[in-house]
C-alpha positions as CSV (number, residue, x, y, z in Angstrom):
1,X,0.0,0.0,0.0
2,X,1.6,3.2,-0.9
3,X,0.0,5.6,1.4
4,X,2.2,8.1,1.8
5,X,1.3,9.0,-2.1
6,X,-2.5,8.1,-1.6
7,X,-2.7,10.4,1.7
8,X,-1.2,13.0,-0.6
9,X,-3.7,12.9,-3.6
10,X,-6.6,12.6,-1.5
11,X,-6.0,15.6,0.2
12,X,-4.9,17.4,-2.6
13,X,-8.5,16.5,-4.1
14,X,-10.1,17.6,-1.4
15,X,-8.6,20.9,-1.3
16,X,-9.5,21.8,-5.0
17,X,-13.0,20.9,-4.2
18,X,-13.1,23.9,-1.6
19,X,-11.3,26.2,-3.4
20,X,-13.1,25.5,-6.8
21,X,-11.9,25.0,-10.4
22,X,-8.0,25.2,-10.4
23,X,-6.0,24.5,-14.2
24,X,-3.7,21.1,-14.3
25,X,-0.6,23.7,-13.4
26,X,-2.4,24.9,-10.1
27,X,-3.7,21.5,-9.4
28,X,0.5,20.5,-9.7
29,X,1.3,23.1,-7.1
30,X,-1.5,21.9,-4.8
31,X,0.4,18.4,-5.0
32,X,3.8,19.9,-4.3
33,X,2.1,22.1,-1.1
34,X,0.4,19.0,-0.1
35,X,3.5,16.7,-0.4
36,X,5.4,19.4,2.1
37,X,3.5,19.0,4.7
38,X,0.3,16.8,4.6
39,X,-0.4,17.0,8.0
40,X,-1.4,21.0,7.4
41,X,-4.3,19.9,4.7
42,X,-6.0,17.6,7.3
43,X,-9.1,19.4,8.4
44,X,-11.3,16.4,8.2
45,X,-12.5,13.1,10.4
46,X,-11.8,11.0,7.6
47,X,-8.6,12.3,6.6
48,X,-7.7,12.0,9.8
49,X,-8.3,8.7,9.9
50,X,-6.6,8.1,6.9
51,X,-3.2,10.3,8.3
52,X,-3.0,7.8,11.2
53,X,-3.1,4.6,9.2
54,X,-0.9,5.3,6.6
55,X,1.6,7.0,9.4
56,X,1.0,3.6,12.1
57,X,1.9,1.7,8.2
58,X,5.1,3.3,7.8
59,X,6.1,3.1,11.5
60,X,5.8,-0.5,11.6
61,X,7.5,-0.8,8.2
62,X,10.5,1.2,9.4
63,X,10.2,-0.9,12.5
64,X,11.6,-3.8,10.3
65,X,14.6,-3.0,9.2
66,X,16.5,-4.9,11.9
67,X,14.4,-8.1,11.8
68,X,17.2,-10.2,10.4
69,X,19.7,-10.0,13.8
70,X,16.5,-10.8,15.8
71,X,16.4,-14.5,16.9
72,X,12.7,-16.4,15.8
73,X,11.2,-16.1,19.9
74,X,12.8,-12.2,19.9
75,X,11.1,-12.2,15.8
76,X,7.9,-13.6,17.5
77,X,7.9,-11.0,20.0
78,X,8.6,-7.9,18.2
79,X,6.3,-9.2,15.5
80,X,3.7,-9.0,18.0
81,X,4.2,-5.6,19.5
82,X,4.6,-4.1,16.4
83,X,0.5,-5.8,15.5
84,X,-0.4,-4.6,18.4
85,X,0.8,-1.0,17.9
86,X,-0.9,-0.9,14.4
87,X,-4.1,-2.1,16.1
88,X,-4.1,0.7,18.4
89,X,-3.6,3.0,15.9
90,X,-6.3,1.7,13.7
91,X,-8.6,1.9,17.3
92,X,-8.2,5.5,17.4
93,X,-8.5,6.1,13.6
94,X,-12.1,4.4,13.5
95,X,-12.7,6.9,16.7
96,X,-11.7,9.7,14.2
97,X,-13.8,8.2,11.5
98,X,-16.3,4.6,11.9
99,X,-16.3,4.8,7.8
100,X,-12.3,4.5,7.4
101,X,-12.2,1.1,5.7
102,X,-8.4,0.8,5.5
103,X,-8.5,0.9,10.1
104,X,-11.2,-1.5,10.1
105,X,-9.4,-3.7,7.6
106,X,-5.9,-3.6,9.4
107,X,-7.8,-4.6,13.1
108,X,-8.9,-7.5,11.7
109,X,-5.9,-8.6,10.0
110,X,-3.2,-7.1,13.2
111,X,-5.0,-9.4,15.5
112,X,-3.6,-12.5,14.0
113,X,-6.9,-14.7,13.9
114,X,-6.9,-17.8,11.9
115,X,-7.4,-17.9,8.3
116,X,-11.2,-18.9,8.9
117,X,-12.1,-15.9,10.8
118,X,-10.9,-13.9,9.3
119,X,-12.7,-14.6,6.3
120,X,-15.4,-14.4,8.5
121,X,-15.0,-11.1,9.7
122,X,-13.8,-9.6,6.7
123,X,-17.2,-10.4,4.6
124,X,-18.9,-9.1,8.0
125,X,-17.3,-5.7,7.2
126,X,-17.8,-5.8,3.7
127,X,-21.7,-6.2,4.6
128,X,-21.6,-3.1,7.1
129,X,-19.7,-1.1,4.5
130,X,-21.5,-2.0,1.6
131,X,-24.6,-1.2,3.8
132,X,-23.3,2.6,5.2
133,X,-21.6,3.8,1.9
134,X,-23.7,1.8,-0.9
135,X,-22.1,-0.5,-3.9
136,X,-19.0,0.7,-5.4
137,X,-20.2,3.2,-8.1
138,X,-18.7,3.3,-11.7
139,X,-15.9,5.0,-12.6
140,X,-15.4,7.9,-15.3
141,X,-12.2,5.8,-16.9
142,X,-13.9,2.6,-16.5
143,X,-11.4,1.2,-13.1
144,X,-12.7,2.3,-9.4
145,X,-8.7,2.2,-8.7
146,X,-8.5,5.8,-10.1
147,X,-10.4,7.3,-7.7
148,X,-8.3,7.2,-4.7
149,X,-11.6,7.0,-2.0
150,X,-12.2,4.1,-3.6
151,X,-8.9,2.4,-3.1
152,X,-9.6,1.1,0.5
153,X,-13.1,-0.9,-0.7
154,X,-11.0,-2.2,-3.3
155,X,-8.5,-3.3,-1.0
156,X,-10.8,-5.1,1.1
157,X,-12.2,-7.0,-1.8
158,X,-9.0,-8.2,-2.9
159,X,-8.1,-9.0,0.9
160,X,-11.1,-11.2,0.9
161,X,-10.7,-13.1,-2.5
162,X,-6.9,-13.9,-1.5
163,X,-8.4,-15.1,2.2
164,X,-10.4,-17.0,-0.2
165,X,-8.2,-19.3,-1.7
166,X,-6.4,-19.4,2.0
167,X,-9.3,-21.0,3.0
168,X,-9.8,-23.6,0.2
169,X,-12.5,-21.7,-1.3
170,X,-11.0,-22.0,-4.9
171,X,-14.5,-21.1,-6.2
172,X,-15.3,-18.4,-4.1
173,X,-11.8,-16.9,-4.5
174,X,-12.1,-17.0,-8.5
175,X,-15.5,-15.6,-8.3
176,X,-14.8,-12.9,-5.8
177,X,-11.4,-12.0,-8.2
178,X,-13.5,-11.6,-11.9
179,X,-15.4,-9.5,-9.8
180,X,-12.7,-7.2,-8.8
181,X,-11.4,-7.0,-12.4
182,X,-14.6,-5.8,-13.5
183,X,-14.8,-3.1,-10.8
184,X,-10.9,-2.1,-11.4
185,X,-9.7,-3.5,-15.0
186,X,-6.4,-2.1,-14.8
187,X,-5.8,-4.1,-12.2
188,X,-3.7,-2.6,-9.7
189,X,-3.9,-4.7,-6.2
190,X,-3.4,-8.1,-8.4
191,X,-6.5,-9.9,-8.6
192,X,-5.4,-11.8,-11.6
193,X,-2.8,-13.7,-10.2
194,X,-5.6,-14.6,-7.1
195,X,-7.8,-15.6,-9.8
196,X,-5.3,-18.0,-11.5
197,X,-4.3,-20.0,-8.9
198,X,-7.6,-20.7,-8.2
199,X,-8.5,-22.1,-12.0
200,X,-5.6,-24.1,-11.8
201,X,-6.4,-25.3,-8.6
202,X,-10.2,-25.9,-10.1
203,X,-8.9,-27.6,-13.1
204,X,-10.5,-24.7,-15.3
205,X,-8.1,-24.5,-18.1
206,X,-10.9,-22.9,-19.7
207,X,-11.0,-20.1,-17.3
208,X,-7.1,-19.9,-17.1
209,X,-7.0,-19.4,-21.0
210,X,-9.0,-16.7,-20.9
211,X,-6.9,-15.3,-18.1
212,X,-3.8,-15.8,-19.6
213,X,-5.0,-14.1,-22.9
214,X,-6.8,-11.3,-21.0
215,X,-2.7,-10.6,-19.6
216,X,-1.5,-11.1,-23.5
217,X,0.2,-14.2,-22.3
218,X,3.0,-12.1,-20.9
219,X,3.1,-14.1,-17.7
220,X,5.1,-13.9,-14.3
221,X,5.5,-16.3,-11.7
222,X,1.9,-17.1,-10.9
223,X,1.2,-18.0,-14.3
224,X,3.9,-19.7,-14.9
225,X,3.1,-21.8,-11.3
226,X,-0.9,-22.0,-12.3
227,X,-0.3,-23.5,-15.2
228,X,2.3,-26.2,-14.0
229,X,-0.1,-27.1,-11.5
230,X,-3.1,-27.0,-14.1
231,X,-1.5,-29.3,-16.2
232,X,-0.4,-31.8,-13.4
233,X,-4.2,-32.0,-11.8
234,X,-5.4,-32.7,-15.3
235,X,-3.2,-35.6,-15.7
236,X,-1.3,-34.1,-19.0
237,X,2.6,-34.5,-17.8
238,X,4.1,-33.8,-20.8
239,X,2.5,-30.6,-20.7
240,X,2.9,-30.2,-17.1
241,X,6.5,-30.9,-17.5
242,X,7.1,-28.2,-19.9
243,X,5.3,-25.9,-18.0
244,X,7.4,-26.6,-14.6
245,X,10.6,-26.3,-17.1
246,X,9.4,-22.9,-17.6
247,X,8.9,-22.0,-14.2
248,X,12.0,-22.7,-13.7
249,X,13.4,-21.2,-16.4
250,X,11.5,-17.7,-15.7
251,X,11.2,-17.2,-12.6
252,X,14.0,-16.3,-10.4
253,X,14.8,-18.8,-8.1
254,X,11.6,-20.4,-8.9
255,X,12.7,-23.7,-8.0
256,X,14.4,-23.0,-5.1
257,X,11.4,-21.6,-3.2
258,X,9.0,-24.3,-4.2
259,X,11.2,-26.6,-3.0
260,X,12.2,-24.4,0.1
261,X,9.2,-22.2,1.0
262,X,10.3,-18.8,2.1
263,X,8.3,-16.9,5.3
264,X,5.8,-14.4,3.8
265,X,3.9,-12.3,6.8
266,X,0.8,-11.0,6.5
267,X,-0.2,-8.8,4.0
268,X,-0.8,-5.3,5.7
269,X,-3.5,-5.1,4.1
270,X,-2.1,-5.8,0.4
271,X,0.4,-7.4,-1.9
272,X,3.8,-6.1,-1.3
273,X,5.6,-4.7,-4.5
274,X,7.9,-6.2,-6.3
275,X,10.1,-6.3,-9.5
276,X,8.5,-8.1,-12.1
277,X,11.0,-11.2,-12.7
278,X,12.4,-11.1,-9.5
279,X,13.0,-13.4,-6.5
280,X,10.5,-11.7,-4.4
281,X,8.1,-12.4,-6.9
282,X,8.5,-16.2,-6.6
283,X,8.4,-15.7,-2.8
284,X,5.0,-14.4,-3.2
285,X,3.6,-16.2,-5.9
286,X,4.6,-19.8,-4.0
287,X,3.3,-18.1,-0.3
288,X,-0.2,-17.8,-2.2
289,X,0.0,-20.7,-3.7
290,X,0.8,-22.8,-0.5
291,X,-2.8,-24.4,0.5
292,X,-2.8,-25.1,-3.6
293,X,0.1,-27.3,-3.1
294,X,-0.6,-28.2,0.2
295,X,-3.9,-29.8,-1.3
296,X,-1.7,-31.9,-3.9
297,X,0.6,-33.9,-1.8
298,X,2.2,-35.5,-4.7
299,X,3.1,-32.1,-6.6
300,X,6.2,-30.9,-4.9
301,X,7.7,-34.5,-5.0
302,X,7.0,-34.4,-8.3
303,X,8.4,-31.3,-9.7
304,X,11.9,-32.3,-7.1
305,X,12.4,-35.8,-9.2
306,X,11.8,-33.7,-12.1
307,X,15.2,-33.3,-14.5
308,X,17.5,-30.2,-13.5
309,X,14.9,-28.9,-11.3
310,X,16.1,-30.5,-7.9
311,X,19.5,-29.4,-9.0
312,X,18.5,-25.9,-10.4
313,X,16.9,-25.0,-6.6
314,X,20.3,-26.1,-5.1
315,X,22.4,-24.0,-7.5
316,X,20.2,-20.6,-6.8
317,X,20.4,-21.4,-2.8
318,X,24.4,-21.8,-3.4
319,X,24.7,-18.9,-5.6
320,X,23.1,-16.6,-3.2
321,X,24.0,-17.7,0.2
322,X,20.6,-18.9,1.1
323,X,19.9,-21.9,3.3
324,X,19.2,-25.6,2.6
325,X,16.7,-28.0,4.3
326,X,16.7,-31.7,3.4
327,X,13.8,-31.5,1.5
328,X,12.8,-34.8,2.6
329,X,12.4,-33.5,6.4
């Protein structure tokens, strides 16, 4: 979530409403003004709001820095304090506003509840938001993303499709993702990559085609995961060996973190950014893909006794200094 630069156009907005019509060059040195000092365009309770989560955001995310000297009981502990900090900060930002979606997203998810209910609480809010501020309205450029007051419904959608497929609910988490692309086509929180994973994981190859042509067959490392797992479920190994070979092949260090699942934490409240091609972009992709392959025993032993790609894992974890599990253990 970059909320430093959502804070900043939202106020910005805001301001030119009260002041009136204001040329694209005005409207520039509104931004500038705003980017300053935001704190001196707050004059709202749902700004406000707003100022304190995306500040308690960056506090914890400065907070991390250091998190690689920390043993895992210190980790645990930190972890914690920092979750609990972000929940009292979200506390006194629904006092400033009941309405701020973002705070009563972040509560949920800082408390640490299982997957389950979560889910549970999460479509709760969606109900008492969707009941107070009405359906998400369509947007003048056809994507809801561009209207930054819209941004924190959408993130609460797409938290609740990818809680989804946590849960097992492949269909649900499909459904609840074509849903999101209608609202925001461009795209911007990801909902494409939620929604393949979840075809594969449905055997829709149907589905994924149309996926996978919607994103011009570009690809990136849920794709190229989706559709090695696709092809394995329906039974097609020929296929779903070339597809693991290119998983391998396009995805940095692909292999090794299938075979040696790295720690993702939770997603406060979205998808963290990444380089498209990169490492971290494996990372994620196999994190949401984990109950998937948790729910196909046989895949990961499969893709190890594949040719090269045992071998291909252990070359990226010696080339980079990372560590090694037996992956039998």
């Amino acid at each position: 979530m970059k909320g430093q630069e959502e804070l900043i156009r939202r106020l910005a907005l805001k301001r030119r409403r009260k002041i009136g019509s204001l040329s694209d060059e005005a409207f520039e040195e509104l931004e500038i003004a705003v980017r300053k000092n935001p704190a001196n365009f707050v004059d709202d309770n749902e700004e406000r709001a707003f100022y304190l989560v995306v500040n308690a955001l960056a506090k914890l995310e400065a907070n991390r820095h250091d998190d690689d000297l920390l043993t895992d009981e210190q980790y645990a502990q930190e972890r914690r304090r920092r979750l609990d900090a972000l929940g009292a900060s979200c506390s006194q930002a629904l006092q400033e506003d009941e309405h701020c979606v973002d705070a009563a997203l972040l509560s949920v998810l800082s408390r640490d509840l299982p997957p389950e209910t979560v889910l549970h609480e999460l479509m709760d809010l969606e109900q008492r938001v969707t009941k107070d501020l009405g359906s998400i309205p369509p947007s003048a450029t056809g994507d809801a993303w561009s209207d930054p007051f819209m941004r924190p419904r959408l993130r609460l959608l797409d938290t609740i499709a990818r809680t989804c497929l946590c849960t097992t609910r492949y269909a649900m988490a499909r459904d609840r993702s074509i849903d999101l692309l209608g609202k925001a086509p461009l795209d911007a929180l990801g909902a494409r990559f939620t929604c393949t994973l979840a075809m594969a994981r449905l055997e829709d190859e149907e589905g994924f085609n149309w996926i996978d042509a919607r994103e011009g067959r570009h690809g990136n490392a849920w794709f190229h995961l989706s559709r090695a797992i696709l092809m394995y479920k329906l039974g097609r190994m020929p296929a779903a060996r070339r597809a693991l070979r290119g998983y391998d092949q396009l995805c940095t260090g692909g292999a090794y973190v299938l075979l040696q699942p790295v720690f993702v934490d939770t997603y406060l409240p979205d998808r963290p950014s990444f380089q498209p091609n990169s490492f971290e972009e494996a990372v994620l992709a196999v994190h949401e893909a984990d109950p998937i392959i948790s729910d196909i025993p046989d895949f990961a032993g499969w893709a190890c006794d594949q040719q090269g790609f045992l071998a291909s894992a252990q070359d990226y974890c010696a080339r980079n200094g990372l560590d090694w599990r037996n992956w039998e253990e």
